[in-house]
PLY file of the C-alpha trace (Angstrom):
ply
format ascii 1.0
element vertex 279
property float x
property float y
property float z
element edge 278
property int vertex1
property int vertex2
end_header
0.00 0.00 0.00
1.22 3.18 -1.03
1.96 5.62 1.90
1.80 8.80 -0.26
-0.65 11.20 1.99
-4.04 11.74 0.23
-4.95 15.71 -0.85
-7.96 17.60 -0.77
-7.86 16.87 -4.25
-7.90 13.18 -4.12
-10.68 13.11 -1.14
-13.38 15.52 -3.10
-11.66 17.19 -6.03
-10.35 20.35 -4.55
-7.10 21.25 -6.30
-6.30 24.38 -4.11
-4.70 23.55 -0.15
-6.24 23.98 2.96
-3.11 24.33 5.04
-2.95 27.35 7.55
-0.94 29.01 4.54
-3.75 28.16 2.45
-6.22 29.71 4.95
-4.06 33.06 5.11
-3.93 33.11 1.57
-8.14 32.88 1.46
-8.02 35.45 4.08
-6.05 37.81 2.08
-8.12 36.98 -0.81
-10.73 38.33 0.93
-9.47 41.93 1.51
-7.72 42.03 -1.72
-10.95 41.38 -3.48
-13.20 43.96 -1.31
-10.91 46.35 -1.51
-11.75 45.79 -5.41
-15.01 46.33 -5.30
-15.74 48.15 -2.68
-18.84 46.13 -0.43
-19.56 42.83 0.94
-23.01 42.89 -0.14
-23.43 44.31 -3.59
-25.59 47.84 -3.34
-28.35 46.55 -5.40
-29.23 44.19 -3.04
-32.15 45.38 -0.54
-31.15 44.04 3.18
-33.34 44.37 6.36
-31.90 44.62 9.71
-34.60 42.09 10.73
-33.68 38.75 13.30
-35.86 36.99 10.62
-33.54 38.18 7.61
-31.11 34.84 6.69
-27.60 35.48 4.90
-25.81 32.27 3.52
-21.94 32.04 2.19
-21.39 28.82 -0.14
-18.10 27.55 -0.59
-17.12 30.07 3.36
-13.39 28.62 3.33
-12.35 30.36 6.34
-15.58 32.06 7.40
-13.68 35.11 6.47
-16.51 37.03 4.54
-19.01 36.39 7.20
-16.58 37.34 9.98
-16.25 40.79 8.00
-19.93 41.21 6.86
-20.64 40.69 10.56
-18.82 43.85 11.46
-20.95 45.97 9.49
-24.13 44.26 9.49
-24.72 41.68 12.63
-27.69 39.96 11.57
-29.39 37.13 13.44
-28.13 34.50 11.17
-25.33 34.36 9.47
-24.64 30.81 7.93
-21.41 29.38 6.40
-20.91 26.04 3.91
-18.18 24.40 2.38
-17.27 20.96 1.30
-14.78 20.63 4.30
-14.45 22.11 7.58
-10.90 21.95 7.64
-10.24 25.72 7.54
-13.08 26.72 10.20
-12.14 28.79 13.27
-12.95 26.90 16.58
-17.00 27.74 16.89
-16.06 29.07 20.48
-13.93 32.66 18.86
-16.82 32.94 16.34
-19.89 35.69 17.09
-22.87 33.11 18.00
-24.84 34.55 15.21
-21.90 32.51 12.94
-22.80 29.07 12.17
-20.27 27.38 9.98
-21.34 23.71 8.38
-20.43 21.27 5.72
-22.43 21.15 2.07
-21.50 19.95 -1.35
-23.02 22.42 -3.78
-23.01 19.46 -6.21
-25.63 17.62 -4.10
-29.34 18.11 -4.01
-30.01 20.57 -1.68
-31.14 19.43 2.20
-34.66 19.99 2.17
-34.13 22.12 5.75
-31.82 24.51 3.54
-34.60 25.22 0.86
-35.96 28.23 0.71
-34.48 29.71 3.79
-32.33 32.34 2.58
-32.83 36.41 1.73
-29.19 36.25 0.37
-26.56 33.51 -1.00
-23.59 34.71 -1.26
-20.73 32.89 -3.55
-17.30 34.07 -4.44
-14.70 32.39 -6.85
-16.00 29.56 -7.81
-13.74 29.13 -11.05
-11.93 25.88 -9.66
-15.31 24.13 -8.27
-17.59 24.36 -11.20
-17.22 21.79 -13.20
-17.48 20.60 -17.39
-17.88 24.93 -17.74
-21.33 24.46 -16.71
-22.49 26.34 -14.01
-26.41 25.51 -14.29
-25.89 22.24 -11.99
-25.06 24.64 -8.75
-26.72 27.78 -9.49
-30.07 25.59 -9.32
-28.93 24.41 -6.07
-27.87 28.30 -5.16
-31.59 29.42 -6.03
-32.95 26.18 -3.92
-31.51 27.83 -1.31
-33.33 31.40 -1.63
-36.39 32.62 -0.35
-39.13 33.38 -3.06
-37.41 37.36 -3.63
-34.41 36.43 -2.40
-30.94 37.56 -3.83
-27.87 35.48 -4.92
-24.67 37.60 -5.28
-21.99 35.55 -7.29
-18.39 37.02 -7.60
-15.62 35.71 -10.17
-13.29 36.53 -12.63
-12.53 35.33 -16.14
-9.25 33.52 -16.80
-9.64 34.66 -20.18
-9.67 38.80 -19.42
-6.55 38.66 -17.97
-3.53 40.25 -19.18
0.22 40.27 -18.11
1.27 44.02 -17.81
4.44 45.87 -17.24
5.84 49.22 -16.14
7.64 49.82 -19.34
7.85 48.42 -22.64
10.72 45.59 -23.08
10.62 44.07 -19.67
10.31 40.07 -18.76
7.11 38.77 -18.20
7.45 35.43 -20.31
7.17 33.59 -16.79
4.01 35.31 -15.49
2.67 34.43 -18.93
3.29 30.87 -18.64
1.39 31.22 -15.28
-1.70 32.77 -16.69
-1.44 30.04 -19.96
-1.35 27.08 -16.99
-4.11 28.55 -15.11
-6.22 28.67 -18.49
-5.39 24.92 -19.18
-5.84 23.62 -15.88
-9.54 24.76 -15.03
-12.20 25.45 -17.48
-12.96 29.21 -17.98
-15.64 29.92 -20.64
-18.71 30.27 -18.31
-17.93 33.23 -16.03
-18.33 35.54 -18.98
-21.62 33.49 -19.71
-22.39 33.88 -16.13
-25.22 36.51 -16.35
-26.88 34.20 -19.34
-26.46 31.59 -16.95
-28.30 33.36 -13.97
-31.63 33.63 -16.30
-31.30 30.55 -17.80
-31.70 29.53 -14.29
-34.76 31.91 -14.28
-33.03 34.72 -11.98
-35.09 37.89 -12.29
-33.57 41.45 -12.41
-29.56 40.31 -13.72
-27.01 42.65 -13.52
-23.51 42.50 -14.10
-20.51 45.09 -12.95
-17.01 44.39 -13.63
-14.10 45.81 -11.42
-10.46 46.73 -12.99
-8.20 46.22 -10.45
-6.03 49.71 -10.05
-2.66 49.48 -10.55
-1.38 50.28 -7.05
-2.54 46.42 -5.62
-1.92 44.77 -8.92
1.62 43.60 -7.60
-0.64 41.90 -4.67
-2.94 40.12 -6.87
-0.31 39.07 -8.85
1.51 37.52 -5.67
-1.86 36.10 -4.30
-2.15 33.89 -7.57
1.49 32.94 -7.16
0.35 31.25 -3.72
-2.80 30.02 -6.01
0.13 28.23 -8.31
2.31 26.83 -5.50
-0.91 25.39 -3.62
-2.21 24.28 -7.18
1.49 22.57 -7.58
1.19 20.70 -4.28
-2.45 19.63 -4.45
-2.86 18.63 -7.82
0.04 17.81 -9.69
2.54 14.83 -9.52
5.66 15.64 -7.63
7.66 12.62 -7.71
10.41 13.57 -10.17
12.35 16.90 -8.64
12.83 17.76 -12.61
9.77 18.08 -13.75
5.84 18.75 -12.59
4.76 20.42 -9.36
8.66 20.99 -8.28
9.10 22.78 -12.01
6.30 24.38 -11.36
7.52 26.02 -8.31
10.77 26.87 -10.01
9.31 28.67 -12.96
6.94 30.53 -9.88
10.38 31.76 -8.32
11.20 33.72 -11.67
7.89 35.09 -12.08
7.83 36.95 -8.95
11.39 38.35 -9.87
9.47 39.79 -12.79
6.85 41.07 -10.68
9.72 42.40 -8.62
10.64 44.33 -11.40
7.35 45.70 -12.23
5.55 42.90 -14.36
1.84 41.53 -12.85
-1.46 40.24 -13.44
-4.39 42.55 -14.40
-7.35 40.97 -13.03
-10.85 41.87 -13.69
-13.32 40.58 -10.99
-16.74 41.03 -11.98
-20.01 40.06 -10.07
-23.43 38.84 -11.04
-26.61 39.33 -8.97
-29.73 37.94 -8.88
-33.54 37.63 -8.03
-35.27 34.71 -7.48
-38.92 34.82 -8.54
-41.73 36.06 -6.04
0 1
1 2
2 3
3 4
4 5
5 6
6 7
7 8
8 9
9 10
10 11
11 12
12 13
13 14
14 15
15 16
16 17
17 18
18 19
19 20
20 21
21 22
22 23
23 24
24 25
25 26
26 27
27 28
28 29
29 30
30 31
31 32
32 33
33 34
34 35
35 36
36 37
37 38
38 39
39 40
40 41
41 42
42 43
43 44
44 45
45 46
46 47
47 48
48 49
49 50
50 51
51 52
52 53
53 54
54 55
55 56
56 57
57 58
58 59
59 60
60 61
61 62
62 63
63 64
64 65
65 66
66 67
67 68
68 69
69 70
70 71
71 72
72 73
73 74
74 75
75 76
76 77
77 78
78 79
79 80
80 81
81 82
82 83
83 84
84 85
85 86
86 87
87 88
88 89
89 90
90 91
91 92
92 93
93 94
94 95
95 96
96 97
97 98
98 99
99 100
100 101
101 102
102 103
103 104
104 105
105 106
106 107
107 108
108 109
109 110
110 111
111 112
112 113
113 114
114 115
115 116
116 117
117 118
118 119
119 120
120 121
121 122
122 123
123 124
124 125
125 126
126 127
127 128
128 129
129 130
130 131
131 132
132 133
133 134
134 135
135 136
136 137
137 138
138 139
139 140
140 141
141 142
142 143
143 144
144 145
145 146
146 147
147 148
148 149
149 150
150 151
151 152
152 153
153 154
154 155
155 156
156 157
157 158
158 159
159 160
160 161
161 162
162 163
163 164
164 165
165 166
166 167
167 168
168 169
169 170
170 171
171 172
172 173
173 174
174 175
175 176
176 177
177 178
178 179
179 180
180 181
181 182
182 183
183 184
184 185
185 186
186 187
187 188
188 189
189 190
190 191
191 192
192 193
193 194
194 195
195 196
196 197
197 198
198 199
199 200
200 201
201 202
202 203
203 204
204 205
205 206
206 207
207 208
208 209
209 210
210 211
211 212
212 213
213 214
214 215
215 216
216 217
217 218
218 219
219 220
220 221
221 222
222 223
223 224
224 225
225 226
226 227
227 228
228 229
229 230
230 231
231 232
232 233
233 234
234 235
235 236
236 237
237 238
238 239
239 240
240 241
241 242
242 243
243 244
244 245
245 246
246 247
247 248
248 249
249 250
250 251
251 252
252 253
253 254
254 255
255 256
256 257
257 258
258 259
259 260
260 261
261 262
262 263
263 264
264 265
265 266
266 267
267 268
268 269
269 270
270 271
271 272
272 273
273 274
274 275
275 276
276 277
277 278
């Protein structure tokens, strides 16, 4: 019997880590990606400081955006799932108005989650939905939602971004082959679909806003999806041989944040999609 450790990827298909690195990284995601957009809860969305008024966060990680949202808007319940509980806090240092459990969006919905939500909240989703077909979970997504209710989905294409540089000339060919690798490894074509998608599904009232990241944090992106590679290396791909795959991999990492050193990075685009379920 082999005594090679089994990965999140081998026990349900998660490619990414869930290490305490892994968790900081999430965690950084996090205020990286607000600081994009500016709001937890998109503006659009109408919320009611009611105890009866139910806020859900599919695929939590860390708990992270609920921990935040709870700062600004401490609602009665506040309810976290993900496929593993691995990077939860201890329930003890959460609020009590924080419930954190386990869900796979890729399973019928329980019936005592149906219907019991103002708001679902999902965020980066590009490595979990799978075939480039996000139909399958946004039914279970709307399952979840009150009649009126809201689902806020934020993402960003693979295929908007582009490898940038603070003057003409300068190395980026490594921070290219990054973005190429990301492209193969996951499939990409639906988050531009995404609002299609949404009322496909039957969501009412679709919009869609898209959020170019400034060029002061674009060196911070940049570095967050080099963690993104090295966890991506670990998790997912064979590291056996020292020459070749996930230790490569890490090399060719290395010289793409000397680039980025220099003044080479990622321009990402996130972009979010709302939605009303019908009343």
């Amino acid at each position: 019997m082999s005594s090679t450790p089994r990965t999140s990827y081998d026990v349900d298909g998660y490619c990414l880590g869930r290490s305490f690195s892994s968790s900081s990284r999430l965690n950084l995601q996090h205020y990286l990606w607000k600081d994009a957009v500016g709001y937890n809860i998109h503006p659009d969305i109408p919320v009611q400081d009611s105890k009866d008024f139910k806020i859900a966060d599919v695929g939590t990680g860390t708990g992270i955006w609920l921990i935040d949202l709870n700062r600004q808007l401490p609602l009665s319940c506040l309810d976290g799932f993900d496929v593993s509980s691995d990077q939860y806090p201890p329930k003890e240092w959460l609020p009590a108005n924080i419930s954190l459990k386990t869900l796979d969006i890729h399973k019928p919905i329980p019936e005592e989650l149906k219907g019991k939500y103002d708001v679902v909240h999902v965020r980066l989703f590009i490595t979990v939905v799978k075939s480039d077909d996000p139909l399958p979970i946004l039914k279970n997504l709307m399952d979840m939602l009150k009649p009126g209710g809201y689902l806020q989905w934020s993402e960003h294409s693979l295929a908007t971004i582009t490898v940038e540089s603070i003057k003409p000339g300068m190395k980026t060919g490594e921070i290219q082959f990054l973005v190429e690798h990301a492209r193969n490894a996951v499939p990409y074509g639906w988050p531009p679909r995404l609002p299609d998608s949404f009322a496909k599904q039957g969501f009412q009232d679709v919009s869609y806003s898209r959020y170019p990241i400034s060029p002061e944090v674009r060196v911070f992106f940049t570095q967050m999806q080099f963690m993104i590679g090295e966890e991506y290396s670990i998790v997912a791909m064979d590291n056996s041989d020292p020459q070749k795959g996930g230790p490569a991999h890490r090399r060719r990492i290395q010289e793409a944040a000397k680039e980025a050193k220099e003044g080479a990075a990622m321009h990402f685009i996130p972009e979010v999609t709302i939605g009303k379920k019908p009343t």
